[in-house]
DRENLO-898401 format. One line per 4 residues: number of its first residue (from 0); their letters; for each residue x, y, z of N, C-alpha, C, O. Coordinates in nm, 4 decimals, padded with zeros to 6 digits. Example, Ala and Ser with C-alpha at 12.3 -4.5 7.8 and 13.67 -1.06 7.14 Angstrom:
<zatis>
0 = AS = 01.3190/-00.5690/00.7800/01.2300/-00.4500/00.7800/01.3200/-00.3300/00.7800/01.4236/-00.3319/00.8465 ~ 01.2850/-00.2250/00.7080/01.3670/-00.1060/00.7140/01.2900/00.0030/00.7870/01.3409/00.1138/00.8039
</zatis>
This chain:
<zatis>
0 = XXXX = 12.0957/03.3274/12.6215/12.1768/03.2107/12.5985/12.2208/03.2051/12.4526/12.1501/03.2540/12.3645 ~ 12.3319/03.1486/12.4280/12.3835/03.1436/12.3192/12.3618/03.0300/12.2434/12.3321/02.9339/12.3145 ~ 12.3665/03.0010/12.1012/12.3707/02.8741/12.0586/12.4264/02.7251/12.0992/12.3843/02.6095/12.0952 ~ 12.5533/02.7986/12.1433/12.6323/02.7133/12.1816/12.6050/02.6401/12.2882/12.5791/02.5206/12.2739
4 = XXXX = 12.6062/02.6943/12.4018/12.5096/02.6767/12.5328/12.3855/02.5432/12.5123/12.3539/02.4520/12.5887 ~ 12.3547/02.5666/12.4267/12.2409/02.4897/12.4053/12.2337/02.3318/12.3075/12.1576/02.2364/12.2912 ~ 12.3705/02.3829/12.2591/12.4325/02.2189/12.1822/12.4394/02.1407/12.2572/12.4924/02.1906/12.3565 ~ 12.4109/02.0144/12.2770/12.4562/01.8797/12.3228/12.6365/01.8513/12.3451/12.7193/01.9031/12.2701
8 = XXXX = 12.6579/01.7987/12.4122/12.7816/01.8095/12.4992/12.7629/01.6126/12.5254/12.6662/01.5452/12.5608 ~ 12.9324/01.5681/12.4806/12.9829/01.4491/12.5349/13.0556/01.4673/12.6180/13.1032/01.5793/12.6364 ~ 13.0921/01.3426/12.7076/13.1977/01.3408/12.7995/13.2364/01.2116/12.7710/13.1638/01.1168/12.7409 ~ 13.3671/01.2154/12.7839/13.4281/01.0758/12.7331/13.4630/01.0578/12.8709/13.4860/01.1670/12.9230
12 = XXXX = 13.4762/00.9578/12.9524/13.5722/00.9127/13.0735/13.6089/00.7761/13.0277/13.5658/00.6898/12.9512 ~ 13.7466/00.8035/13.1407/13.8363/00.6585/13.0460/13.8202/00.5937/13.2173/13.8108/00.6393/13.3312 ~ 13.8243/00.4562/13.1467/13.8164/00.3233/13.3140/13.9578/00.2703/13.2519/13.9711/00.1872/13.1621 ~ 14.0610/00.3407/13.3239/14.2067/00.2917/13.3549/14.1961/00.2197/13.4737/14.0964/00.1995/13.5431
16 = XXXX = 14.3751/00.1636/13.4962/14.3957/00.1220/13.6030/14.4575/00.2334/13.6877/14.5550/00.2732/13.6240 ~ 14.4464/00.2994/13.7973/14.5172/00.3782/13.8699/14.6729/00.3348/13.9380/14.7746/00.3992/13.9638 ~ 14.6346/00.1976/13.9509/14.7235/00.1261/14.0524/14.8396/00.1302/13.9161/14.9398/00.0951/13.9783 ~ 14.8660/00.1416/13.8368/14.9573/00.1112/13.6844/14.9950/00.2383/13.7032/15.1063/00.2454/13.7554
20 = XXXX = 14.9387/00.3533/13.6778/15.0064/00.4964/13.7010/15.0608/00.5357/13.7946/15.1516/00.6173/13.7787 ~ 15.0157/00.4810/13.9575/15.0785/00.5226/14.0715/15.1706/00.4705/14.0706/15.2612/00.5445/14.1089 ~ 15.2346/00.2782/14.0213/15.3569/00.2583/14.0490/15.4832/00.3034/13.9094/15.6045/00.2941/13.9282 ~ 15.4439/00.3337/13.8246/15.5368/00.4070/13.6944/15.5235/00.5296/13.7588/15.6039/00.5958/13.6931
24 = XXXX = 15.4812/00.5999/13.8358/15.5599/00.7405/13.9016/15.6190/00.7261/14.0146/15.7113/00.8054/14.0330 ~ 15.5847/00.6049/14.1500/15.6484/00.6085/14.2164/15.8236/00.5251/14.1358/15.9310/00.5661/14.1798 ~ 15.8220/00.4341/14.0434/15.9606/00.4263/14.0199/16.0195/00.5139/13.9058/16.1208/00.4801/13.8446 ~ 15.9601/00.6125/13.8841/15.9826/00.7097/13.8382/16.1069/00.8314/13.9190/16.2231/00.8654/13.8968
28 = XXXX = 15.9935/00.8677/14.0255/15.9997/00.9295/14.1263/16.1426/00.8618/14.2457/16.2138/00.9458/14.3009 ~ 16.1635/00.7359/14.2673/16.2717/00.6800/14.3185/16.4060/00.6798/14.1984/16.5156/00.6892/14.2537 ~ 16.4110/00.6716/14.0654/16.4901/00.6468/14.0291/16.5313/00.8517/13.9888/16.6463/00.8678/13.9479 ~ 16.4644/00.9546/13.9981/16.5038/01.0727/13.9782/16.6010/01.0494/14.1574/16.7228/01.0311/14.1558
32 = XXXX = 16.5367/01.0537/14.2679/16.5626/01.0604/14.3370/16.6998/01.0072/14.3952/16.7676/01.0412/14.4921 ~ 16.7119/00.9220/14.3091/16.8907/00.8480/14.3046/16.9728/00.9250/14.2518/17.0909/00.9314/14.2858 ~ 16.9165/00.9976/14.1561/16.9668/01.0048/14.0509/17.0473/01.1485/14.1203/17.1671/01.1734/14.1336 ~ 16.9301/01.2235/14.1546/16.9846/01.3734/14.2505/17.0137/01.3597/14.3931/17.0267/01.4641/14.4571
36 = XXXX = 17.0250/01.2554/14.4487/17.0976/01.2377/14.6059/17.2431/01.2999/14.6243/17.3540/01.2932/14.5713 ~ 17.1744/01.3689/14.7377/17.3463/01.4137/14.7602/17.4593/01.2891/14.8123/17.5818/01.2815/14.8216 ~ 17.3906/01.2357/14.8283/17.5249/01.0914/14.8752/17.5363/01.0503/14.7629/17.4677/01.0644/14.6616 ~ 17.6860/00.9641/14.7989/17.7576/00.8813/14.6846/17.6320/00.7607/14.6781/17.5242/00.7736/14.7361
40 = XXXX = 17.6806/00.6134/14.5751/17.5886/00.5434/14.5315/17.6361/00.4365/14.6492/17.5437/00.3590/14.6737 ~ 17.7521/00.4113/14.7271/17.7340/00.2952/14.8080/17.6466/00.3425/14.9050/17.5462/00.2741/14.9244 ~ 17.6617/00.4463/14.9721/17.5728/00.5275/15.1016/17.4320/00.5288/15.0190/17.3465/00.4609/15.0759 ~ 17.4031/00.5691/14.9396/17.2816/00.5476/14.8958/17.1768/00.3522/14.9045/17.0606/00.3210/14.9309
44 = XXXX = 17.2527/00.3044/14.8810/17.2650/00.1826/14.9013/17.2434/00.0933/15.0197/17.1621/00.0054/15.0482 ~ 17.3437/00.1471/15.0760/17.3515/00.1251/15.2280/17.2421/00.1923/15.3106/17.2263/00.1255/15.4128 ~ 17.1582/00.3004/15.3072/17.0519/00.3146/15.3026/16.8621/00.2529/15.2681/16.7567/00.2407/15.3306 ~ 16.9107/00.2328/15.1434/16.8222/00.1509/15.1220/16.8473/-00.0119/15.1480/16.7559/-00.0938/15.1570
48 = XXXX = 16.9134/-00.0260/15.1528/16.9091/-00.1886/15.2324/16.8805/-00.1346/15.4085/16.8037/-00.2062/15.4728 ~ 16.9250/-00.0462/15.4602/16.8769/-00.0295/15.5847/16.6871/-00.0127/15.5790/16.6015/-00.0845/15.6306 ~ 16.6742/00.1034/15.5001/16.5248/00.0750/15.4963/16.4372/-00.0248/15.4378/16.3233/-00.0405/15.4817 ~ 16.4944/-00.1101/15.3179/16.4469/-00.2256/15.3075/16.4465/-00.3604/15.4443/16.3810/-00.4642/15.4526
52 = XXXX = 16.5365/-00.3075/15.5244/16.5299/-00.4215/15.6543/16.4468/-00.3813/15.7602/16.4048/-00.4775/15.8245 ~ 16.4055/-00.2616/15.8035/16.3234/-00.2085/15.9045/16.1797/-00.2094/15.8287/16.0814/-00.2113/15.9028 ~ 16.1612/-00.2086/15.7108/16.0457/-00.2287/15.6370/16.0462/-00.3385/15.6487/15.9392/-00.3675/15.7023 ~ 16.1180/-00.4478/15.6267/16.0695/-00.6025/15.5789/16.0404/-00.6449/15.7631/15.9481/-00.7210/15.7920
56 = XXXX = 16.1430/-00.5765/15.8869/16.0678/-00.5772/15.9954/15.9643/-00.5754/16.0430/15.8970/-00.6625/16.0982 ~ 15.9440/-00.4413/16.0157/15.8143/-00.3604/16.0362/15.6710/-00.4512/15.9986/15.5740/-00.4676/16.0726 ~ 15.6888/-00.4977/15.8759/15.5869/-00.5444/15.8096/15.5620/-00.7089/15.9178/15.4560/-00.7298/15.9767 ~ 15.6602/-00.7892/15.9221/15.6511/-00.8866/16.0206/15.5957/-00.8558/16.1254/15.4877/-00.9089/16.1511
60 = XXXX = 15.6443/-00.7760/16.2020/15.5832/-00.7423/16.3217/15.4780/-00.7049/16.2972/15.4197/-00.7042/16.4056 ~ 15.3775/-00.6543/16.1832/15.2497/-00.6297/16.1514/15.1748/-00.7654/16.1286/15.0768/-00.8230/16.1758 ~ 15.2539/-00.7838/16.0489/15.2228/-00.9293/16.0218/15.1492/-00.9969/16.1557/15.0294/-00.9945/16.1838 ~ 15.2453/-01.0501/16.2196/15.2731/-01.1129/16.3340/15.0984/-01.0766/16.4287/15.0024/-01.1496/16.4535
64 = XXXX = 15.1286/-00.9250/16.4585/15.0305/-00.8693/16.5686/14.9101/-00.8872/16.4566/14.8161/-00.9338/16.5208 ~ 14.8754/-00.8740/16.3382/14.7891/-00.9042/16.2884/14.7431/-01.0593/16.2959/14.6225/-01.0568/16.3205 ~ 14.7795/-01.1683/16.2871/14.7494/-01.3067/16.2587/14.6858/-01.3401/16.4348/14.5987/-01.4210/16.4669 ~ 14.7762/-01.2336/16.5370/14.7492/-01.2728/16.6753/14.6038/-01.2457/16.6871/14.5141/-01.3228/16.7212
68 = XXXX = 14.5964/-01.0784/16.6404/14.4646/-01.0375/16.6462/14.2876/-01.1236/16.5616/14.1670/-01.1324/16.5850 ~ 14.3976/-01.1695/16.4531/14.2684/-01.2320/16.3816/14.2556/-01.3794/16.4351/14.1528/-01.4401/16.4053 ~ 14.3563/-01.4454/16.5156/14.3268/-01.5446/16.5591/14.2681/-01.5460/16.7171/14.2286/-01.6527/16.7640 ~ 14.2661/-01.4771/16.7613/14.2105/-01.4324/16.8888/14.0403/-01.3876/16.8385/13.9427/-01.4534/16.8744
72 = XXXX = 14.0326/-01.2749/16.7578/13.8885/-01.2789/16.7341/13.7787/-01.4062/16.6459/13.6568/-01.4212/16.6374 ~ 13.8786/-01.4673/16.6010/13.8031/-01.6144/16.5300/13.7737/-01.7046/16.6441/13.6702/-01.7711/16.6486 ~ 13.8916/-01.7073/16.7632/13.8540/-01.8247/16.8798/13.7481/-01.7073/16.9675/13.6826/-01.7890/17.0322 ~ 13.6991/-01.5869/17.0035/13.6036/-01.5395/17.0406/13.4666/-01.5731/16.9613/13.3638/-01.6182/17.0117
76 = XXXX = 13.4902/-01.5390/16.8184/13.3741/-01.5597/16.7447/13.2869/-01.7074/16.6992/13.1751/-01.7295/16.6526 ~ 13.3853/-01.7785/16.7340/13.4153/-01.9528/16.6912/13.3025/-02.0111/16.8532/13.2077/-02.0895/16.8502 ~ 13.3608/-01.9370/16.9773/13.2940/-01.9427/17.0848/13.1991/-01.9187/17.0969/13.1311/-02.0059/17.1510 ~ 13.1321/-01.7952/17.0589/13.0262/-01.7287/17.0798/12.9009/-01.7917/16.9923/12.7862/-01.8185/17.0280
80 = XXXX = 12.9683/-01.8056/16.8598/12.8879/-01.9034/16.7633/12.8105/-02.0492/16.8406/12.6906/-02.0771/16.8415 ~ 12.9508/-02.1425/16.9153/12.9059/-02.2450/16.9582/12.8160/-02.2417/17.0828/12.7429/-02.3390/17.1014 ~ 12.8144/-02.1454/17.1652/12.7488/-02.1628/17.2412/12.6204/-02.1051/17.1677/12.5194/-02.1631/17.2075 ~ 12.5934/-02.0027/17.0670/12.4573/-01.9891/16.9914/12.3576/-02.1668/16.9663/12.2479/-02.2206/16.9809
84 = XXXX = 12.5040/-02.1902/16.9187/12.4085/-02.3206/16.8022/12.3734/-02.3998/16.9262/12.2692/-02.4617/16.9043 ~ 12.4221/-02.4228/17.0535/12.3879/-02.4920/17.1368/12.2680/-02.4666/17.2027/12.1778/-02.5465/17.2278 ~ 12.2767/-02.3242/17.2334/12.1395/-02.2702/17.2924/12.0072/-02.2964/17.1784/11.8981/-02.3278/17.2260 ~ 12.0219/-02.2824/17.0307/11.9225/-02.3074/16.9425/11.8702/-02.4445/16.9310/11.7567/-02.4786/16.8975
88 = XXXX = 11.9993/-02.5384/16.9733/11.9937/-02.7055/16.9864/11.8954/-02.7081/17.0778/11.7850/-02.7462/17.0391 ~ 11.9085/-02.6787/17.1827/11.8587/-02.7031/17.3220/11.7045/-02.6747/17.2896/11.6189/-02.7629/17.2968 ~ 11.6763/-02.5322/17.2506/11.5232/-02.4650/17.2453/11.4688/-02.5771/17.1352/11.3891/-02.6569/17.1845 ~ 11.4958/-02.5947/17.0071/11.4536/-02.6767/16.9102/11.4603/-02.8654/16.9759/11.4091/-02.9490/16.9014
92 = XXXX = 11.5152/-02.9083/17.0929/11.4875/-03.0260/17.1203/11.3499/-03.0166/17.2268/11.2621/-03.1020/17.2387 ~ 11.3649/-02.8425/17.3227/11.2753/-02.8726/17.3706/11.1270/-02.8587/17.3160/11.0423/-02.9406/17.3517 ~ 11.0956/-02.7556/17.2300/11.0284/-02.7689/17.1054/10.9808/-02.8712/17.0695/10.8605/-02.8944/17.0582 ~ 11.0606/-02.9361/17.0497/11.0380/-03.0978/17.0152/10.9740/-03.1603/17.0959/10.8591/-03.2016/17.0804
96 = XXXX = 11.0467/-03.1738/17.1952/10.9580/-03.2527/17.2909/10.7916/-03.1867/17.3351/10.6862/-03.2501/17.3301 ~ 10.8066/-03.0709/17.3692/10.6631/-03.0469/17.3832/10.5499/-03.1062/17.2868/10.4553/-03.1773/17.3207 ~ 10.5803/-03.0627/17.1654/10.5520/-03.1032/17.0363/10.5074/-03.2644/17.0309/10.3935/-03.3101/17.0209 ~ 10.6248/-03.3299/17.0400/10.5423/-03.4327/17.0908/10.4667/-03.4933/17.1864/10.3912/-03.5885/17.1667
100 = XXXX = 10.4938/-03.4194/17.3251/10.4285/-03.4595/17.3995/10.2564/-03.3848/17.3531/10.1496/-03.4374/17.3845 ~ 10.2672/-03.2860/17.2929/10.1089/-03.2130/17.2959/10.0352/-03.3268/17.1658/09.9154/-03.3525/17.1541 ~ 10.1501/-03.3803/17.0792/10.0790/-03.4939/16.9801/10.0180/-03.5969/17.0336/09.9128/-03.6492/16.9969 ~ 10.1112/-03.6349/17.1526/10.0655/-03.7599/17.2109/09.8863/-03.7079/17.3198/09.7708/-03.7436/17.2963
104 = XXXX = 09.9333/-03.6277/17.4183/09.8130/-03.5986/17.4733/09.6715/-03.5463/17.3388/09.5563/-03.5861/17.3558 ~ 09.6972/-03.4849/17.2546/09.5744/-03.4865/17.1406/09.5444/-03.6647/17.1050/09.4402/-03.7175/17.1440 ~ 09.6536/-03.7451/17.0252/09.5962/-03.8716/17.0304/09.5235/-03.9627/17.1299/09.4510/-04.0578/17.1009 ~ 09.5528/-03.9209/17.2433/09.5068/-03.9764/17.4035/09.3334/-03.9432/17.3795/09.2374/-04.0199/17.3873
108 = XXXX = 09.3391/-03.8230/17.3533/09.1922/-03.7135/17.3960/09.1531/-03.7890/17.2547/09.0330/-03.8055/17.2765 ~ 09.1723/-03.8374/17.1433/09.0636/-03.8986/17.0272/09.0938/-03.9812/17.0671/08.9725/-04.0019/17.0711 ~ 09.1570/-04.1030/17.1267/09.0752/-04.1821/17.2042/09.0129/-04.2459/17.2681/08.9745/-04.3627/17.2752 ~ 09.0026/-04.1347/17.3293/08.9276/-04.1437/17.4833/08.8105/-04.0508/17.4560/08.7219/-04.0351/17.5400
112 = XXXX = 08.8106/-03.9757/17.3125/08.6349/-03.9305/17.2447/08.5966/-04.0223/17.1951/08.4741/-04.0263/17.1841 ~ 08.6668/-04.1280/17.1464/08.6438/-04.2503/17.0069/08.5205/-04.2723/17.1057/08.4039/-04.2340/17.0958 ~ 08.6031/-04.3675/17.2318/08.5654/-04.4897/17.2792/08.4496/-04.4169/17.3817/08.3568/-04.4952/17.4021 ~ 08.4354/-04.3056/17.4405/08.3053/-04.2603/17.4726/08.2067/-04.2624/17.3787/08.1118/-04.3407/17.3814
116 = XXXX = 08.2206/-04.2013/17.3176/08.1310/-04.1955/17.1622/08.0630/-04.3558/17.0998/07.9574/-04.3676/17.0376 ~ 08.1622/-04.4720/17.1398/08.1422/-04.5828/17.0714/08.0528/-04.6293/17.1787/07.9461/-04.6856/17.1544 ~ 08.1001/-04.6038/17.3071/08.0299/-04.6315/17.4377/07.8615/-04.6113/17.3996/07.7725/-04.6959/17.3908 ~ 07.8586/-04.4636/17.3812/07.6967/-04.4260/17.3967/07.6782/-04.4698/17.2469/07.5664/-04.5171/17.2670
120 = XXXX = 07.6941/-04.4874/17.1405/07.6527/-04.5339/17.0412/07.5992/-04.7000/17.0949/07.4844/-04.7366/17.0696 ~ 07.6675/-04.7631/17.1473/07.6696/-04.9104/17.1334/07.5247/-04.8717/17.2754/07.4352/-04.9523/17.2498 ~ 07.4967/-04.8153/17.3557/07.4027/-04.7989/17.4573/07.2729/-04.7614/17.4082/07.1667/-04.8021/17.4552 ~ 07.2894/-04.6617/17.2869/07.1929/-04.6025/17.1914/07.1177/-04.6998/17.1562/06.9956/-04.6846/17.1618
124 = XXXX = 07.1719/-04.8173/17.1136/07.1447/-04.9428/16.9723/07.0838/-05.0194/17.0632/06.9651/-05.0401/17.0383 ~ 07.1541/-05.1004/17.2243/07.1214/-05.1706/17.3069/06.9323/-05.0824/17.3828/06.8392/-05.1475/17.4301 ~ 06.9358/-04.9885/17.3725/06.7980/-04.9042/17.4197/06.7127/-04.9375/17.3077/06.6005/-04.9818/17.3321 ~ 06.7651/-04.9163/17.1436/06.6777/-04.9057/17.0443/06.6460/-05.0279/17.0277/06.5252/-05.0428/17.0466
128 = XXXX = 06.7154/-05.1518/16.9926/06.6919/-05.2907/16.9997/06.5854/-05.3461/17.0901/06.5063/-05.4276/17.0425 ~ 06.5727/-05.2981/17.2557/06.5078/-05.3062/17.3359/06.3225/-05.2658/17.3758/06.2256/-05.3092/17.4382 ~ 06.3800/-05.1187/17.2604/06.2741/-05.1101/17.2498/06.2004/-05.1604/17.1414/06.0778/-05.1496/17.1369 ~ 06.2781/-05.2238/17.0391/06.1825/-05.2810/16.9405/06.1172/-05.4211/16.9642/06.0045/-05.4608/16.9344
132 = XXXX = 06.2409/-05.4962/17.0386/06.1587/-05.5888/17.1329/06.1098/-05.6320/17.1525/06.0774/-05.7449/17.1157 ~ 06.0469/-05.5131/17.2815/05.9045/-05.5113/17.3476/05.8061/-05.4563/17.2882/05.7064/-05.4492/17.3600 ~ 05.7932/-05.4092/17.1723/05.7286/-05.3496/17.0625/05.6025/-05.2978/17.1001/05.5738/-05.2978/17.2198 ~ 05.5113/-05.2474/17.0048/05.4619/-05.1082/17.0458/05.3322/-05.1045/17.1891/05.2774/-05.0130/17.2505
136 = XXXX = 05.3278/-05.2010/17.1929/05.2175/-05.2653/17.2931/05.2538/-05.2589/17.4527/05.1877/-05.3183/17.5379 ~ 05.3762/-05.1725/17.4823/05.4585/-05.2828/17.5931/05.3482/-05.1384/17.6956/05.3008/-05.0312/17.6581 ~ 05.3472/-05.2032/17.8164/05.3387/-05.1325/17.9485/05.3700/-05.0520/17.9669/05.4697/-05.0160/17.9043 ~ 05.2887/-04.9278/18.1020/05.3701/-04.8327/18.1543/05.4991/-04.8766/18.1789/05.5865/-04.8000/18.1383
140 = XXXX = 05.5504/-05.0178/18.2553/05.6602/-05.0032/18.3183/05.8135/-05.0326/18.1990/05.9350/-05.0210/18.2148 ~ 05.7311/-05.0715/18.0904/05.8569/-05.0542/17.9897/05.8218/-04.9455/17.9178/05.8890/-04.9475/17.8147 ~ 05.7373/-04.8344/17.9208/05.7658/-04.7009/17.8548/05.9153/-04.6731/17.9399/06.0269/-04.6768/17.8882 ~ 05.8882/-04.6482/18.0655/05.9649/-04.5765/18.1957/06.1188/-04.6240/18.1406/06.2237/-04.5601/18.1325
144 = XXXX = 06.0867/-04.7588/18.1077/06.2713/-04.7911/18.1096/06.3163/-04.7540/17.9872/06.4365/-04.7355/17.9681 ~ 06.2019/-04.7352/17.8669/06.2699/-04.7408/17.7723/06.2864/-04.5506/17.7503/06.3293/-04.5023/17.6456 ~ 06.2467/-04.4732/17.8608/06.3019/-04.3198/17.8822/06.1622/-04.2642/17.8279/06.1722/-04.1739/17.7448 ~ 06.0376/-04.3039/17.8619/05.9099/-04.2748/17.8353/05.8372/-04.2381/17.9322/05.8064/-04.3345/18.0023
148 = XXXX = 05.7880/-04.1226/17.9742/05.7406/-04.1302/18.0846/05.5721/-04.1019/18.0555/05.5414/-03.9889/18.0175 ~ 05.4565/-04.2120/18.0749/05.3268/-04.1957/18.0216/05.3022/-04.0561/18.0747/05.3063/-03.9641/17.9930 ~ 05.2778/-04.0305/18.1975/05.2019/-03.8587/18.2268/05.2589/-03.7831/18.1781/05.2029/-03.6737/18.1858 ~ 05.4108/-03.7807/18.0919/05.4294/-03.6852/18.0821/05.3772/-03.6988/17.8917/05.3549/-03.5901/17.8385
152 = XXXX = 05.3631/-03.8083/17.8146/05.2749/-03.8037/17.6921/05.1098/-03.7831/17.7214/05.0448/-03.7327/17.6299 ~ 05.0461/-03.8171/17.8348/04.8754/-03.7462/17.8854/04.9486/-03.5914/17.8379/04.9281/-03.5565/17.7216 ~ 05.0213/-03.5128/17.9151/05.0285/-03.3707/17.9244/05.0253/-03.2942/17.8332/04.9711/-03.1839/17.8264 ~ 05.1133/-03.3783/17.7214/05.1097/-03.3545/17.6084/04.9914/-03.3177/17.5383/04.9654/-03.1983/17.5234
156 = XXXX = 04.9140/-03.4099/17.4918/04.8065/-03.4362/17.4851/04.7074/-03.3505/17.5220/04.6402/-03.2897/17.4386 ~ 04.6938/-03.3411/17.6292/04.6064/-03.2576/17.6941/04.6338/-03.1109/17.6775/04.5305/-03.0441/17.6715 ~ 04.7796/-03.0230/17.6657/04.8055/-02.8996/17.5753/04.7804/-02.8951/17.4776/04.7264/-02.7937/17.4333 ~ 04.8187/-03.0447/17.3677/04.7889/-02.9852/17.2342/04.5905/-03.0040/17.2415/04.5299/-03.0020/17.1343
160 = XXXX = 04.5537/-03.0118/17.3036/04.3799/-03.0068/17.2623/04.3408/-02.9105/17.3168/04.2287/-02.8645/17.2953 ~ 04.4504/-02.8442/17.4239/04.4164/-02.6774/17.4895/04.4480/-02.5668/17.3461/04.3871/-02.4646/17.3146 ~ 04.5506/-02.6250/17.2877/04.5051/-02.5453/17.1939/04.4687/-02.5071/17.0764/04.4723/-02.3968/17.0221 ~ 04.4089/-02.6780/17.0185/04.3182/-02.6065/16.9012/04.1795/-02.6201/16.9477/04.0866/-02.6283/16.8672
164 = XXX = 04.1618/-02.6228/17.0786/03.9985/-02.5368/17.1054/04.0361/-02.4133/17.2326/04.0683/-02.4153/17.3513 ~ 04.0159/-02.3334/17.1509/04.0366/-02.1629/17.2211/03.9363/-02.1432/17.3420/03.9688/-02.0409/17.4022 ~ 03.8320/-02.2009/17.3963/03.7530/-02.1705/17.4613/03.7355/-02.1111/17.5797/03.6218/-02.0927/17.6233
</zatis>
């Protein structure tokens, strides 16, 4: 390799407009083209007003089939949209409603736990009250009610003395 080879190297690039150069050669390019026509300048003329009118046609009729086409796919797309947002309406109301209905059946179920819960609480207190009462003296027949069953405190009794004598 040579020295040179091995030097550092710029590149300049230029950010023109292209669209500025293409139309200074195309009227470049039209006015040579007048200039060397084999026709005289009215026929030349008469020419270009003919192709300026099948162009300014042409372009209408593009025109035209274009605005048909884009207005035809906006009332397809305009459609298709509305029946989306409708179908999303629909799922998100029924959503909804489940939603609330599953809020309402959860509030139902606390309370209808409350008021069980308050139930055996308030039955708890009415037993405990009852048994304080009849206080500690009371009978077999208010052990029984108050959920005491005497033979089954004898049994007791009588295991735990089975087993702190091993015999």
């Amino acid at each position: 390799m040579s020295d040179q080879d091995l030097q550092p190297y710029v590149v300049v690039e230029r950010r023109g407009s292209n669209i500025v150069a293409f139309i200074a050669g195309a009227l470049m390019g039209a006015g040579v083209a007048l200039l060397l026509a084999p026709k005289s300048g009215r026929e030349t003329q008469a020419d270009l007003r003919e192709g300026a009118r099948r162009f300014t046609e042409g372009a209408g009729e593009k025109l035209t089939d274009l605005r048909d086409t884009f207005e035809d796919r906006y009332g397809r797309t305009r459609e298709g949209l509305g029946e989306r947002v409708g179908a999303i309406r629909e799922n998100v109301r029924d959503r909804q409603r489940k939603a609330e209905e599953a809020i309402k059946a959860g509030k139902d179920a606390a309370r209808q736990a409350r008021s069980d819960l308050e139930a055996r609480v308030a039955e708890s207190k009415a037993a405990y009250r009852a048994a304080l009462a009849e206080g500690p003296s009371a009978d077999v027949d208010g052990e029984e009610e108050a959920g005491i069953a005497p033979a089954d405190a004898e049994e007791e009794d009588d295991e735990e003395g089975d087993r702190e004598s091993p015999e």
